[in-house]
C-alpha positions in Angstrom: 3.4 9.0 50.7 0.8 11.8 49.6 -2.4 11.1 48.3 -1.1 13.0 45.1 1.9 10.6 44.8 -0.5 7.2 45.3 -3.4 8.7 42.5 0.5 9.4 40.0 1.6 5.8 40.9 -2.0 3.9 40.0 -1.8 4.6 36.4 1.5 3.0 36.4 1.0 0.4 38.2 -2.0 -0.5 35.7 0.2 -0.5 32.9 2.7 -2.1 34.3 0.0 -4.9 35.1 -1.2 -4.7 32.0 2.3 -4.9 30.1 2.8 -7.9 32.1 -0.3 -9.7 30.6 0.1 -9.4 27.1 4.2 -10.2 27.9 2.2 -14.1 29.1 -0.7 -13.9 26.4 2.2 -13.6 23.7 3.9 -16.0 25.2 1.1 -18.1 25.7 0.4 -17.8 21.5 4.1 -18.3 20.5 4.2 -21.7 22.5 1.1 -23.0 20.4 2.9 -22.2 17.2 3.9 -24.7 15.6 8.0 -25.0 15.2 8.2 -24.9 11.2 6.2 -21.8 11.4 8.3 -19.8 14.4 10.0 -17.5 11.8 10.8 -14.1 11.0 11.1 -14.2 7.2 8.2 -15.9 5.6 9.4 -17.2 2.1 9.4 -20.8 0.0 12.7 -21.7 1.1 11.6 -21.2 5.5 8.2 -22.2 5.2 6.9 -25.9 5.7 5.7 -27.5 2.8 2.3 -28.3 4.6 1.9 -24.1 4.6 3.4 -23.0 1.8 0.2 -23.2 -0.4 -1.7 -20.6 2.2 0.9 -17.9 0.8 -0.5 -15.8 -2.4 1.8 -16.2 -4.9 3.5 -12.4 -5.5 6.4 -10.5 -5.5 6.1 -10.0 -1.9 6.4 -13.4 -1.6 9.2 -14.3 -3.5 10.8 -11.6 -2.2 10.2 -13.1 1.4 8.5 -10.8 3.8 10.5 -10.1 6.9 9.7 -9.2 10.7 13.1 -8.9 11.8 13.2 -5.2 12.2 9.9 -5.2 14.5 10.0 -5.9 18.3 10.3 -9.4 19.7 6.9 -9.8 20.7 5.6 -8.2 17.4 7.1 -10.7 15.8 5.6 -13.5 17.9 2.5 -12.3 17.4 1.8 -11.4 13.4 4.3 -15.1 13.4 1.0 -16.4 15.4 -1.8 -14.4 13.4 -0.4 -15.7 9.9 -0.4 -19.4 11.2 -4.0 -18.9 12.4 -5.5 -17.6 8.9 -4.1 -20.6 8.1 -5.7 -22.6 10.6 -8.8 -21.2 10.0 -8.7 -22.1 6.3 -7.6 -18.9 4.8 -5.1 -17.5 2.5 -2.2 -15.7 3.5 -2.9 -11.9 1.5 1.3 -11.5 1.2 0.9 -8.3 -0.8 -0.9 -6.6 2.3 1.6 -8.1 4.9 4.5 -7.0 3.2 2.9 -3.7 3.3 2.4 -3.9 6.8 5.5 -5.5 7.6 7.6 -2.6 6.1 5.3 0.3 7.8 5.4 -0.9 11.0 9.1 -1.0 10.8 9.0 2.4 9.6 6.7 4.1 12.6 9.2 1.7 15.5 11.8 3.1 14.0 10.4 7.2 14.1 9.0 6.5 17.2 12.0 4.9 19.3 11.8 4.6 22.9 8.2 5.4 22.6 7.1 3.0 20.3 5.1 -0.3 21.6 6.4 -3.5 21.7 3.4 -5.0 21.0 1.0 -4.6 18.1 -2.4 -4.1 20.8 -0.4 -1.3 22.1 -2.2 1.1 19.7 -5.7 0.9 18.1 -6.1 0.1 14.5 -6.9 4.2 13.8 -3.6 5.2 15.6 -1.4 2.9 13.7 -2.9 4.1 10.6 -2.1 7.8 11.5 1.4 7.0 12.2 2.0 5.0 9.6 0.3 8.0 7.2 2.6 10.4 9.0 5.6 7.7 8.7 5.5 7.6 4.7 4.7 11.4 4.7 8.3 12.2 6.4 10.0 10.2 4.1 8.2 10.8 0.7 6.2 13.7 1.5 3.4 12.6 -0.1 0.3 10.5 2.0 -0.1 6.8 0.9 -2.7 6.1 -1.1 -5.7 5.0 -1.3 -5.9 1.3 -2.3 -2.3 0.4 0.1 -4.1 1.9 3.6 -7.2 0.1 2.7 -5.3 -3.1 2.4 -3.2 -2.5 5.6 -6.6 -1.2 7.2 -8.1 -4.6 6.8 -4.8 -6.8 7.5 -4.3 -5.0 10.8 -7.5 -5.0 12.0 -7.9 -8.5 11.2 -5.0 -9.4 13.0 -6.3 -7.1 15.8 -9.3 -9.2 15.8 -7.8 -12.7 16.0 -5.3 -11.4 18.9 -8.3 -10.0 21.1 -10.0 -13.4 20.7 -7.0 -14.9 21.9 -6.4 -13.5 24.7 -9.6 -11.7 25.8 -10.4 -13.6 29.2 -14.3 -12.7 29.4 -16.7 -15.2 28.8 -17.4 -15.6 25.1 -20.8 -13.6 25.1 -19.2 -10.5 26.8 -17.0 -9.8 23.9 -18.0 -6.6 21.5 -17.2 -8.7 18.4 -19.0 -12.2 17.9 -17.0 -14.0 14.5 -18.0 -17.4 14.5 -15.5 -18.1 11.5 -12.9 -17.5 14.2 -14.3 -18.5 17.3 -15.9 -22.1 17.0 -17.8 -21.9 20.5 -20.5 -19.6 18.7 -23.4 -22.1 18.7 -24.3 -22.1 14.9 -26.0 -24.3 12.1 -24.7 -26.6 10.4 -23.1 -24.9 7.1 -24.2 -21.5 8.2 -24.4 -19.1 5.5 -22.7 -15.7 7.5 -20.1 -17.7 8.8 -17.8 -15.4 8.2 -20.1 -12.0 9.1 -19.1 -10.7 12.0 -21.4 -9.0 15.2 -20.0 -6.2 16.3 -22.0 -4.7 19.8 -19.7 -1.7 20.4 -21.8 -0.1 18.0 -24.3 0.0 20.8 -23.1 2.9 23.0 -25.4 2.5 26.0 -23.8 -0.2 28.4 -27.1 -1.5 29.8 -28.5 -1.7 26.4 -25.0 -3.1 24.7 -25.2 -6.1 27.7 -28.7 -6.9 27.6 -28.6 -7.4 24.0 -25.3 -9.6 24.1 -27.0 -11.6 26.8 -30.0 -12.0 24.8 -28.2 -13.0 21.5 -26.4 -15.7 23.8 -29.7 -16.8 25.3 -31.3 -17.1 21.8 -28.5 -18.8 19.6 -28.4 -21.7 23.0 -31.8 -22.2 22.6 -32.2 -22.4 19.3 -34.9 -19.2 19.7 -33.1 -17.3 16.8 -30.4 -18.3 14.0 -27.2 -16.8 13.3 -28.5 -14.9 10.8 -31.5 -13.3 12.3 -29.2 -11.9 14.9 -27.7 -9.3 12.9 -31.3 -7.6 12.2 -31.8 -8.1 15.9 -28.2 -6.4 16.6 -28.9 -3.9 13.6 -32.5 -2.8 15.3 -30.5 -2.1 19.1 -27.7 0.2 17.4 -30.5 2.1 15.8 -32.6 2.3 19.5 -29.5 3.2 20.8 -29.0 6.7 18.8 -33.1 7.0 19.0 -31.7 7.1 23.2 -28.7 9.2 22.9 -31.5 12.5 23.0 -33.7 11.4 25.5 -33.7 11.5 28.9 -34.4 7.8 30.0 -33.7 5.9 33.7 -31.9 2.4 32.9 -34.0 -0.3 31.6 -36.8 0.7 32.1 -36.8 3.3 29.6 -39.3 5.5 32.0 -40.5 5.6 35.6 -44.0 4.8 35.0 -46.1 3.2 31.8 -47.2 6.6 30.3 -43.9 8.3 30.1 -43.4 5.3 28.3 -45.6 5.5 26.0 -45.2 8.5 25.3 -41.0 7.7 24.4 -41.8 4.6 22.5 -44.2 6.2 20.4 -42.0 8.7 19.3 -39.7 5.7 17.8 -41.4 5.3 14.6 -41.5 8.9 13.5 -37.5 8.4 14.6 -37.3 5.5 12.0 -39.2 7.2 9.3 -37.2 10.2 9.5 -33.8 7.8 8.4 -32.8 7.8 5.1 -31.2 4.4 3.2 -27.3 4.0 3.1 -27.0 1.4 0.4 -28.6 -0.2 -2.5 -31.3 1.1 -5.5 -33.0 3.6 -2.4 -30.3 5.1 -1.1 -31.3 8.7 0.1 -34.5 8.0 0.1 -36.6 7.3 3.4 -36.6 4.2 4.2 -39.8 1.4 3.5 -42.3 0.4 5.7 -41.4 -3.0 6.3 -37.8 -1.4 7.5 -39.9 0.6 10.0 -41.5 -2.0 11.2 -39.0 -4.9 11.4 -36.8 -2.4 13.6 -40.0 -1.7 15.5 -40.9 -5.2 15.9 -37.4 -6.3 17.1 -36.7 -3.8 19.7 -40.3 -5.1 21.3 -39.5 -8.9 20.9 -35.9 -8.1 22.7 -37.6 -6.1 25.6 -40.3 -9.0 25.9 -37.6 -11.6 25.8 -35.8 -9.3 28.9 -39.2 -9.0 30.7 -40.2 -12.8 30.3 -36.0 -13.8 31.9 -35.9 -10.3 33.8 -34.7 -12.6 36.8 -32.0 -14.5 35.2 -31.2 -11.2 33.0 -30.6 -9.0 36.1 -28.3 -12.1 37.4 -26.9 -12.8 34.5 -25.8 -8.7 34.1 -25.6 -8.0 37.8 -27.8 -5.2 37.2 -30.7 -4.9 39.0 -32.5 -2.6 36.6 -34.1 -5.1 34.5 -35.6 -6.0 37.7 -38.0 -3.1 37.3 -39.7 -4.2 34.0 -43.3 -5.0 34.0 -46.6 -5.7 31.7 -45.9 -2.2 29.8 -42.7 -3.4 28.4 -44.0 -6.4 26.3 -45.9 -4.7 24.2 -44.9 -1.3 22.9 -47.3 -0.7 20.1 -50.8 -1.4 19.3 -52.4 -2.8 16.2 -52.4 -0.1 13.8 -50.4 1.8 15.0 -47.1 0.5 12.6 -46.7 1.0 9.1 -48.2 -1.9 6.9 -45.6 -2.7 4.5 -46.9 -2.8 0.8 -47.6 -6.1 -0.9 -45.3 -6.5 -4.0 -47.0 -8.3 -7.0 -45.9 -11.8 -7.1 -45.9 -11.9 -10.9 -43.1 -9.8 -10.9 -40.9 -11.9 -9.3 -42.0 -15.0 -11.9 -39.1 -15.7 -15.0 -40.3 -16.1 -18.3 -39.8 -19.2 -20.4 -38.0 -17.8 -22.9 -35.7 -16.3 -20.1 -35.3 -18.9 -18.0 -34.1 -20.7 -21.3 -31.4 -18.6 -21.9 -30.0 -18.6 -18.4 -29.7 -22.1 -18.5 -28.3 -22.2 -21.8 -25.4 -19.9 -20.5 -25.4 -21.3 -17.2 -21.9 -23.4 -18.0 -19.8 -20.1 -18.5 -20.1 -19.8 -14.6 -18.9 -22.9 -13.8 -15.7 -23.2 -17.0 -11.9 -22.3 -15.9 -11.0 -18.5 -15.9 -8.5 -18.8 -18.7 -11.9 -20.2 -21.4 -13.9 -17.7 -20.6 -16.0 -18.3 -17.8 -15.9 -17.4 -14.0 -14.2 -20.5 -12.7 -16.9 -21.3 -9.9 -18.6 -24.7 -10.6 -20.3 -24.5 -7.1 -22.4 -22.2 -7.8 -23.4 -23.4 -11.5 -24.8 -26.4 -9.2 -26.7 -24.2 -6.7 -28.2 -22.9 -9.3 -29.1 -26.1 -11.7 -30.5 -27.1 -8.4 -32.4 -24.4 -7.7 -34.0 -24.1 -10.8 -34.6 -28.2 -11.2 -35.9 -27.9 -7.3 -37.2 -24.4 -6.7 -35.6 -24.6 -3.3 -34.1 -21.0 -2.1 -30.8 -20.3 -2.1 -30.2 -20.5 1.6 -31.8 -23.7 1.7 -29.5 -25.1 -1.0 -26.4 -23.6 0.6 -27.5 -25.4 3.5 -26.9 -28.7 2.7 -24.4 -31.6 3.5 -21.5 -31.4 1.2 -22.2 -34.4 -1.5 -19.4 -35.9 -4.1 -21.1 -36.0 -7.3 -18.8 -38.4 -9.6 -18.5 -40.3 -12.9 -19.8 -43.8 -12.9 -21.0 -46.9 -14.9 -24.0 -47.0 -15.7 -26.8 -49.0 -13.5 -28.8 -51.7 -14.6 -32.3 -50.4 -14.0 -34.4 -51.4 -11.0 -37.3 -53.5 -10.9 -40.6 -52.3 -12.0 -41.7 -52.7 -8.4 -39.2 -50.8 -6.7 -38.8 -48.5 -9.4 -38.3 -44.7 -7.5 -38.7 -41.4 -9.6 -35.8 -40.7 -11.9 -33.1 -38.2 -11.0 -33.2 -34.6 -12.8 -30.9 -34.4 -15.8 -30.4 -31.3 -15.2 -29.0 -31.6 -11.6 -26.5 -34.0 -13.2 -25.6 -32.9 -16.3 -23.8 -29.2 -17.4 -26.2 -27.4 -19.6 -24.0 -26.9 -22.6 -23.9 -28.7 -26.3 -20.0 -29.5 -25.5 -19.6 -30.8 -22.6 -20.1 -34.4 -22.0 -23.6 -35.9 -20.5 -21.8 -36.8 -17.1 -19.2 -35.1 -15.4 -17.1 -35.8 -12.7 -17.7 -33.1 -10.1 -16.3 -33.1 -6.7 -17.9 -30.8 -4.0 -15.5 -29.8 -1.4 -16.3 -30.5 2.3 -17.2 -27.8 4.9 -14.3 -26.7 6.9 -16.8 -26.6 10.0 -18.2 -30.1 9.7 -16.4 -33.2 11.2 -16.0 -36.9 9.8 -16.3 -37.6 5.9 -19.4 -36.0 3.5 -22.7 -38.0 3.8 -22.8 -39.7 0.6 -26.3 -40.6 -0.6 -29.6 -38.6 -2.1 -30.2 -35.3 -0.8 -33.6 -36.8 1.2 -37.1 -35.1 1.9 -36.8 -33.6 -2.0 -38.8 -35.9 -4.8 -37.0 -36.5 -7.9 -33.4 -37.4 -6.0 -33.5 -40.8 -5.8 -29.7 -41.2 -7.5 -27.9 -37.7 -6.8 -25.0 -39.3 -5.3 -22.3 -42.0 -5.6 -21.7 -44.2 -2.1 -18.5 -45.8 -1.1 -19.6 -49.2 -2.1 -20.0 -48.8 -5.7 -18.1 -45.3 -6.9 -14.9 -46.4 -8.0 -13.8 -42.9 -6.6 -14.0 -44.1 -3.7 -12.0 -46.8 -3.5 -9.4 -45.3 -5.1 
């Protein structure tokens, strides 16, 4: 055999290799499923009565959405996806599976021999493009816009949940960190952005894409940063990472000796006042000071953090690069030499009487059913009753055990001598003329947390001596 005819038979062999894993990963999935939900029609009439509520209601629905004319393990695997939105707490979007049920029939079907058997076997982009050109051929006219933006997100979500399935790296290496469907993410309790995802292949430069996944790993074990923080900390690396893209640098180390260094990292702030804002009221416009100097700040702290664990880092990455840190890569800039961001006047931020009068007074259309004229979401009329009875902030508040607030007799009042600070009425009662003085509310646990809500006063906070029914006296409860 020439050396020609071994380099032709590599690439086969790979795929061949590669075929044969996702053939066991699918496997592997469709022998978790559970039996009731091994189907290829999702309707009323197949679907367990456990998991029938996870399905929207629509005409998809009732129509019954079937996977019959995809391949075998296509099936298996949106079968498996579907049951894990479940799993994870979710609803079943039938409208935008029925959609993508029927298109990917459409592009097996043009494609023939050629097409994949499984639904990794193209990225999400490619699948769009064929299923664009799929509806062109046969009503020669594009899809629009609001169907591929619905099949965009359903495939790539199922994308998602199959790569975390079956990716066999450890749990840090992954581009995409979602703790809402990957429970090993270390995360607080009732964390806000459970559901935001990280997403490191944003960050083009290998070295740069693994030391920061090793640092976010390092910082979320240790309790150095939360959850949250680590998407400015991710944000600030994909922005070094295009300021890098131009410039001539040598690994880690940025430069070979401290003032070629400082000459490159004092070029980064006139890189970050140069960018203009994507979103919100400034978009256009250059972006603030403290924007310059948060991104500043972070990619400092995250090349300190990498100097301080340089050992365990070039270990950890097997590359020896971040061996070659030193003293000039802890600190990057002097005092000064950042923007300072402009103090905002704090009487701006300060709600009038008269104001803060009305919001309460209209406070109970947020939390009154759809069909009356409100918005149907009595979780956050509480959040904010007890924000403004509390003056906590609205992280702090969201970050709180689930408590059962419910109707019940009244209480005798306590002795003078144990008497404790009465509750806010206005963390108990809905403010509006109509409704009754105390109503029965019912706060829903956390799908995260284990074992049954913690019943009691929310402690540390004065004023919430009774905010809470317990077991023993709430008639609720022993129901």
């Amino acid at each position: 055999m020439t050396s020609r005819d071994t380099d032709d038979a590599l690439p086969a062999a790979l795929e061949t290799a590669r075929g044969r894993r996702q053939g066991q990963a699918a496997d592997r999935l469709w022998a978790a499923l559970p039996a009731g939900m091994r189907l290829s029609r999702f309707h009323a009439s197949t679907v367990p009565d456990q998991y029938r509520n996870a399905f929207v209601d629509s005409s998809s629905w009732r129509a019954g959405i079937d996977l019959s004319g995809l391949p075998a393990r296509m099936q298996r695997e949106l079968s498996w996806c579907v049951f894990r939105i479940i799993e994870l707490g979710g609803k079943v979007p039938t409208p935008a599976l029925g959609m993508l049920a029927r298109r990917l029939g459409e592009v097996i079907a043009d494609l023939g021999a050629e097409a994949p058997s499984s639904l990794t076997g193209l990225a999400a982009e490619t699948w769009l493009r064929e299923i664009s050109l799929a509806v062109h051929r046969r009503t020669g006219q594009l899809p629009g816009t609001w169907s591929i933006r619905h099949i965009r997100g359903m495939l790539q979500r199922f994308l998602s949940l199959l790569a975390a399935a079956t990716d066999s790296r450890p749990r840090w290496q992954r581009e995409v960190w979602k703790p809402a469907e990957d429970a090993r993410i270390p995360v607080r309790k009732h964390e806000p952005r459970l559901n935001d995802a990280l997403n490191f292949g944003r960050i083009t430069v290998p070295w740069l894409r693994s030391g920061m996944q090793w640092h976010c790993k390092a910082a979320l074990e240790t309790g150095t940063l939360t959850w949250t923080s680590l998407h400015h900390r991710v944000e600030a690396a994909v922005v070094f990472d295009a300021f890098l893209a131009a410039r001539q640098t040598c690994g880690p180390q940025l430069a070979g000796d401290p003032a070629q260094l400082r000459v490159l990292m004092l070029e980064f702030p006139g890189h970050l006042k140069a960018m203009r804002a994507t979103r919100g009221r400034t978009i256009g416009q250059p972006v603030s000071a403290a924007h310059v100097k948060q991104t500043a700040v972070a990619v400092e702290q995250f090349y300190r953090f990498m100097h301080d664990n340089k050992d365990a880092a070039a270990a950890a990455l097997a590359k020896p690069g971040w061996l070659r840190l030193g003293p000039q890569h802890t600190v990057f800039f002097r005092r000064g030499e950042l923007p300072r961001p402009r103090l905002a006047d704090p009487d701006a931020d300060i709600i009038g009487d008269t104001a803060m009068s009305k919001i309460m007074a209209a406070l109970g259309a947020l939390g009154d059913p759809a069909g009356q004229g409100g918005f149907g979401d009595e979780q956050g009329m509480r959040i904010m009753m007890l924000q403004a009875r509390l003056g906590r902030r609205i992280n702090e508040i969201c970050l709180l055990d689930a408590i059962r607030f419910c109707r019940s007799p009244p209480r005798a009042p306590p002795h003078p001598a144990i008497r404790g600070p009465s509750p806010p009425s206005s963390a108990t009662s809905r403010p509006r003329s109509t409704a009754r003085p105390t109503q029965s509310w019912s706060t829903p646990k956390s799908p995260r947390s284990s074992g049954p809500s913690r019943s009691g006063p929310i402690s540390g906070w004065p004023g919430t001596r009774r905010l809470a029914c317990t077991p023993s006296t709430c008639s609720w409860h022993q129901r």
